[in-house]
N, C-alpha and C positions, 0 to 999 in steps of 0.2 A: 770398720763398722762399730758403729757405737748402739749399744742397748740403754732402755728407758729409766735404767738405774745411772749409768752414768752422764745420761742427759742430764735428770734432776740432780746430781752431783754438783756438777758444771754448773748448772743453773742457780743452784742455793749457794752458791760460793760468787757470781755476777753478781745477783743478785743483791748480795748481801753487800755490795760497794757501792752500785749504784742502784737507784729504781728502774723500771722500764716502762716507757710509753710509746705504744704499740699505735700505728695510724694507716687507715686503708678509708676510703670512699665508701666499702660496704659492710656493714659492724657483725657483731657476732649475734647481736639482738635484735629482731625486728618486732616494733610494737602492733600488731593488727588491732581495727576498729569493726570491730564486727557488727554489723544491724547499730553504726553511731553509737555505742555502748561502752563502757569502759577498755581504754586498751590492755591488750592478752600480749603478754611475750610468748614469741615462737624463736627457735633458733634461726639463725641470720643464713644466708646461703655462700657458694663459693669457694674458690682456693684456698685462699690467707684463712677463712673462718674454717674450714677442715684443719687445715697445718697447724691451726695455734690453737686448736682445741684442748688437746690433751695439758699445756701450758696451763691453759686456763681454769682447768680441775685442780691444780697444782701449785700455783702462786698467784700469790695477790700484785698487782699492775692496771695500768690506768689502759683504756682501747679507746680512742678519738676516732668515731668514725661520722657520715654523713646522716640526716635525719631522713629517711625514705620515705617517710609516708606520715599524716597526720597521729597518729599514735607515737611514733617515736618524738615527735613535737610537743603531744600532750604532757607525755611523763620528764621531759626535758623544760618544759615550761616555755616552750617555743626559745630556747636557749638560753633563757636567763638563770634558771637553775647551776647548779655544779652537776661535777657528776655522781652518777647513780649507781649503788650496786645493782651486778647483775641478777636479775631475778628468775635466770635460769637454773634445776637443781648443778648441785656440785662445783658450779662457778664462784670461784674468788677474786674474779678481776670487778673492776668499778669500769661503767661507762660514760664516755662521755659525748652527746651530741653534738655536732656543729649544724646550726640551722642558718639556712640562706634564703634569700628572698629566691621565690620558684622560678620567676625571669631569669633571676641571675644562673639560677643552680641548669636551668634548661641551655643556655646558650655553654655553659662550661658541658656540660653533657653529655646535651644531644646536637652540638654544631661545633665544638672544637673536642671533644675528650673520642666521641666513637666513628662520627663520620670524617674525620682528619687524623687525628693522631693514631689510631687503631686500624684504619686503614695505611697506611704511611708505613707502619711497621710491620705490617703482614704483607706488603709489595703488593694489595688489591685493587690497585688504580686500575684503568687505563688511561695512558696519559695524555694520547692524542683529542681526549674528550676530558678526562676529570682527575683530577678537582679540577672547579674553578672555583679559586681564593678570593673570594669578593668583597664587599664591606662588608659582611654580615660576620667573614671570619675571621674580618682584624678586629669588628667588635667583639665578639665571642670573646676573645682572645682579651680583649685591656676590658670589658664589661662583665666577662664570667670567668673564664679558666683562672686568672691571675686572682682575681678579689676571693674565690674559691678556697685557692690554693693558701692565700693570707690570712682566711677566718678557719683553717684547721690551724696556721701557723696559730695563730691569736689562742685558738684553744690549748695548743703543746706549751707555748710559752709560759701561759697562764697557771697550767698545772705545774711543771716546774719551779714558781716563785714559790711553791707551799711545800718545796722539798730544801733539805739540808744540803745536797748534794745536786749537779747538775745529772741530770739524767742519761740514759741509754733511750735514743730517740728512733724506732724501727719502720720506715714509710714504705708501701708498698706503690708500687706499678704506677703507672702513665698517666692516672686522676694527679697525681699528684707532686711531680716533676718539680717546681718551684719549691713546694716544703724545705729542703734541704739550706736554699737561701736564705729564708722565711727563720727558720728556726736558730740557724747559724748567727744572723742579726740579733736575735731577741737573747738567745743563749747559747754565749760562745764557748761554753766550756761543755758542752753535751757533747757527748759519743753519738756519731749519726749515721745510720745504715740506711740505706735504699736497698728494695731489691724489685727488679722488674722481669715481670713472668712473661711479661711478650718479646718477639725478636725483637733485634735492633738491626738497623739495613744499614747500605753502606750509606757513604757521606754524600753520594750520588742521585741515592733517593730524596734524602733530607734536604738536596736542594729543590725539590718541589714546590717545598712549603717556602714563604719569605725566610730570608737567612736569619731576622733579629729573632726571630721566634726560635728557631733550632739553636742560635747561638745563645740563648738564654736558659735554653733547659741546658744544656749541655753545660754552663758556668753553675747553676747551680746543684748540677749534680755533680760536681766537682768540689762540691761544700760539706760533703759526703767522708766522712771519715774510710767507710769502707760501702764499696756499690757492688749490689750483685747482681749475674746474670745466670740468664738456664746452660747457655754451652761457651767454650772455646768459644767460636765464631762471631756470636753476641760480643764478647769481649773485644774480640780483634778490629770489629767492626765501630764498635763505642770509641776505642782510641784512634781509628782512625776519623774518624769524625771529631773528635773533638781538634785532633792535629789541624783540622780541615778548616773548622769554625771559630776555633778560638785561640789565636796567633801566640796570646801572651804564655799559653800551657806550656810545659813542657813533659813530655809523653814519653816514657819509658814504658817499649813495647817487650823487653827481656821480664822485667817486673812487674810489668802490668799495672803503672803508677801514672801517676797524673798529679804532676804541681802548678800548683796556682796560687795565687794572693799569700802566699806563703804556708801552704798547706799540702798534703801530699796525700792521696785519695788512692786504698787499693782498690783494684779493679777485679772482684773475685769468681768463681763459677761455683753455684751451689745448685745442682736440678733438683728441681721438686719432687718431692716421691710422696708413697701414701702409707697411711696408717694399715699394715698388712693384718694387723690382730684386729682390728676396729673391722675391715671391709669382711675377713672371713665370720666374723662373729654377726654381721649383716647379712652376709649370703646363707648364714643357718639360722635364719630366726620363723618361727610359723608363717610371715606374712612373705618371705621371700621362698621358702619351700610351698605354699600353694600357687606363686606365679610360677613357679618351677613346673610344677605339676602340669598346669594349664599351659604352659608354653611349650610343654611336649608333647603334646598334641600337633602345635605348627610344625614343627622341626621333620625336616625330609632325612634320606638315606647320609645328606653328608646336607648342616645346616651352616650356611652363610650368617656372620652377624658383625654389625655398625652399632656403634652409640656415640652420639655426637648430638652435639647443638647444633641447630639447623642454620648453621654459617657460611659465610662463603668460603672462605678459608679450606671448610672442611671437605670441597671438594667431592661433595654426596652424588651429584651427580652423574658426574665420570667414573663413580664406582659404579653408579646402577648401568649406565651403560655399559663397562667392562661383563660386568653380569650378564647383561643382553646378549654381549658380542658371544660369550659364553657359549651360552644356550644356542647361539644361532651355531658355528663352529663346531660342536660338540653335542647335537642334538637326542644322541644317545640318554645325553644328564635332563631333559626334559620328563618332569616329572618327580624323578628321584631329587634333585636339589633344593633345597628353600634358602631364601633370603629374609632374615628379620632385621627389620631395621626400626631401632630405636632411638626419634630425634623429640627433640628437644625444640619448642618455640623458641627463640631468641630476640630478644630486643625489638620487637614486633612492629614497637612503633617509628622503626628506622624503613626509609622507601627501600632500601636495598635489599635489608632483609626480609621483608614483605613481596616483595616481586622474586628472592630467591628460594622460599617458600613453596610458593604460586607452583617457580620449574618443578621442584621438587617433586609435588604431587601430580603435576601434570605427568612426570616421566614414569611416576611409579602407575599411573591409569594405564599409560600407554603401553607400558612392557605388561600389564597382567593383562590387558586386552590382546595384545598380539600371539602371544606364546601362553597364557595360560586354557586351564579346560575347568568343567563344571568342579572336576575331583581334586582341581591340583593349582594351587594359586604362585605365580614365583615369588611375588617380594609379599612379605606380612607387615605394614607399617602399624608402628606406633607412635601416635604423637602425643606426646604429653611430658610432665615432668613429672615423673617416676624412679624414683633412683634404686628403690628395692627391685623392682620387675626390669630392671635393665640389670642390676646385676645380676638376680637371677638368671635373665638371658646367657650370660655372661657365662654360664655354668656349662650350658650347651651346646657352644659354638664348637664346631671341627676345623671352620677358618675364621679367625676376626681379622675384617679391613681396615685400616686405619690410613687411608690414602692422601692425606690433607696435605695441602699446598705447600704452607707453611705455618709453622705457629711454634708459639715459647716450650711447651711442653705436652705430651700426652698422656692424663694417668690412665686412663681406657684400656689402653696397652698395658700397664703394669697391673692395674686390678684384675685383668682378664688374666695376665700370669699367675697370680695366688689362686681365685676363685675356681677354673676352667678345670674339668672334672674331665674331659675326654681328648686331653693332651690336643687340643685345640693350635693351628698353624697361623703367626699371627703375619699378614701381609700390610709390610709397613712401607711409608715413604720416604726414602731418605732426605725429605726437606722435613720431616717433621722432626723438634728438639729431644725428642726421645730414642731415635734411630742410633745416636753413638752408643747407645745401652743396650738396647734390645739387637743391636745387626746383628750380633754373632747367632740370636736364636731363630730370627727371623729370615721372611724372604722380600728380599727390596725391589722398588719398583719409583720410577718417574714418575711425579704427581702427573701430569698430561698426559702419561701415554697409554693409552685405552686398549692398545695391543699389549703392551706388558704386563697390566693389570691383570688383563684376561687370561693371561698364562699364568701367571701366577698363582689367581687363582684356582686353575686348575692342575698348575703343579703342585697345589696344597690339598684339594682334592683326593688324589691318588698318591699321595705320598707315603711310602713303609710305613706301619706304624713302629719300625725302632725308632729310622728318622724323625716321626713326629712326637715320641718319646723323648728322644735325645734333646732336640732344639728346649720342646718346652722345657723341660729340668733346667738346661743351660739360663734359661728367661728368670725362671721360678729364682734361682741362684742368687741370679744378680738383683734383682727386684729386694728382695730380704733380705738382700745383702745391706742396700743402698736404700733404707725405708725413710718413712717422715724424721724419727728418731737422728739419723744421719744425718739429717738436711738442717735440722734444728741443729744437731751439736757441732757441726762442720762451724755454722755465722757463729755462735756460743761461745766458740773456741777461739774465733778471730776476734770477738769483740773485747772476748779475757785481754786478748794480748794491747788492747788501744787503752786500754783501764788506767 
């Protein structure tokens, strides 16, 4: 465990050798245009932009991210500019836009980045119907992903030529897979980290897609001085794919190395964690103690609680059904139990997740029409982005579900361990990337199986409260143990040593 003094140690000592520029798709800064009016900075949303926050109060470094919205265009000069300080308080980083023509930026997007690539890696096909790889997504692919992925390169390189020193080059996740190539060409003397927060499937899946395409991310993310992933498995699964796709590698599965073009790429695990002092100091602030207040009103004799993006992944479904199965099995808990569930719109303008939506709420109609009464409702939804009144929620829970299919990480699960004030039972999935952390406090369960979930949940229900005592301490432990601070100084550490 490393604490936030010796992160900034670590860090003013990197630092001081080389500079950092930090590169994700979605920036720390988003410029809103309100009523066509001059553009407002608001903070930016997201993983990378929580994890690199506290950095960002802390040292000065360049963040190359995407232009979202005509405001971030305005203040970038539709990219002609340099970059800009940030005009958020306490920020010392400079920002800098990459602006793309919106065709291009749409086909890298919204037709190879979320319905191909992000499906692919969350195993959300099915394959006897979809995908079908058509021209639309070998264009995507040579018209947006790649010119995409060139014009952040174009921006990394660019900042670079106005340093003394070749940089510390930090890209994050599956927008931007090519970078690594990209940046290695323009500047070969940079230290370059990838780290990607979604799974990676085996080589089996990746033959889905056409091979030149897999075989491309995978060569250039072998230009990667050091690549991170969220678990073991990710790892095991990256080097057997690239064994799979790229003949010339040579792949040391004891070291977790990958040499190519004369270069040797560590292969590392760094899980995500969260800001534990950041999220408690949000769970007590007035605006998350009066949703507190008012969300105890929903809350039954033992209360049910989810917070998720309303994704396929997340598997929302099968847990309201588990619920159901509950209530039908167990009909005793009718009445006494509630279910709040806290989702999130996601990506809306995707058909998938627009139709998974749709089930969503159709399932939560039909389970309060069947089994609820005038006095007693079973699920409480919430849809909206809320992130104080969902942690609040947070506070309340007796059991949090976390049943998702699969995916790179869950903080949900680890926020609800600092926050959770009534030693809360958390029922996790063992496909989701946070289960090697949390098993020891948790109770595991098969994403599919609607029977298991169901006991589960009601093994957590009635469970001792030493047992329900004990687990959470164990959670709480590790969590604080393993915080944002840990995750930062773990790559920190690795990148000292490539210096």
């Amino acid at each position: 465990m490393a604490d936030s003094a010796e992160l900034n140690e670590l860090c003013t000592a990197v630092f001081a050798k080389r500079s950092l520029i930090l590169v994700s798709n979605r920036g720390p800064v988003e410029h809103q245009m309100p009523g066509g009016g001059r553009p407002e900075a608001r903070r930016g949303s997201g993983s990378v932009v929580t994890a690199f926050s506290s950095l960002a109060q802390k040292f000065e470094f360049t963040w190359v991210a995407s232009a979202m919205g005509e405001g971030d265009r305005v203040v970038s000069d539709n990219g002609r500019g340099p970059h800009l300080r940030s005009p958020l308080p306490g920020h010392q980083i400079d920002l800098r836009y990459v602006v793309t023509p919106r065709r291009v930026y749409h086909k890298y997007y919204n037709i190879l980045c979320n319905p191909l690539l992000w499906f692919l890696q969350h195993y959300m096909w099915n394959p006897p119907y979809n995908p079908n790889v058509d021209a639309a997504v070998h264009d995507a692919w040579e018209g947006g992903y790649i010119p995409v992925n060139q014009a952040f390169a174009n921006a990394v390189i660019d900042e670079a030529r106005a340093l003394e020193q070749a940089p510390i080059v930090i890209g994050h996740d599956y927008h931007l897979y090519l970078l690594p190539e990209f940046v290695r060409q323009g500047v070969p003397e940079a230290v370059i980290q990838h780290f990607i927060h979604i799974p990676w499937p085996t080589p089996q899946y990746w033959h889905m897609i056409p091979d030149y395409i897999t075989r491309r991310i995978c060569e250039s993310l072998c230009a990667t001085d050091l690549l991170g992933f969220q678990t073991i498995g990710d790892v095991r699964c990256f080097l057997d794919t690239v064994d799979e796709f790229v003949p010339d590698a040579a792949v040391d599965r004891n070291n977790h190395t990958v040499a190519l073009n004369g270069r040797t790429t560590s292969v590392k695990v760094y899980p995500i964690s969260i800001n534990v002092e950041e999220v408690r100091r949000i769970a007590n602030t007035p605006r998350a103690l009066d949703y507190e207040a008012r969300l105890s009103a929903d809350t039954g004799e033992a209360t049910i609680v989810r917070i998720d993006r309303a994704e396929p992944n997340k598997n929302i479904v099968r847990g309201f059904r588990a619920y159901e199965l509950m209530l039908t099995r167990y009909p005793e808990l009718k009445g006494k139990v509630k279910f709040l569930a806290f989702l999130v719109p996601s990506r809306t303008h995707i058909r998938q997740y627009q139709r998974y939506m749709d089930e969503i709420q159709q399932v939560i109609q039909q389970i309060n029409n069947n089994h609820g009464t005038e006095d007693w409702q079973p699920i409480v939804p919430f849809i909206e982005n809320n992130y104080t009144q969902a942690v609040a929620g947070m506070k309340l829970y007796d059991v949090l579900l976390v049943n998702t299919i699969i995916e790179g990480m869950n903080l949900v699960a680890k926020e609800g361990a600092v926050v959770n004030s009534r030693d809360g039972v958390l029922v996790l999935s063992h496909s989701s990337g946070v289960y090697q952390q949390l098993a020891d406090g948790a109770l595991s369960v098969s994403p599919t199986d609607i029977e298991g979930t169901m006991e589960a949940l009601h093994q957590a229900i009635t469970m001792s409260p030493d047992d329900r005592k004990d687990r959470a301490a164990r959670m709480l432990e590790s969590v604080c143990r393993e915080d944002i601070n840990h995750w930062l100084y773990q790559q920190m550490k690795d990148i000292s040593t490539v210096l």
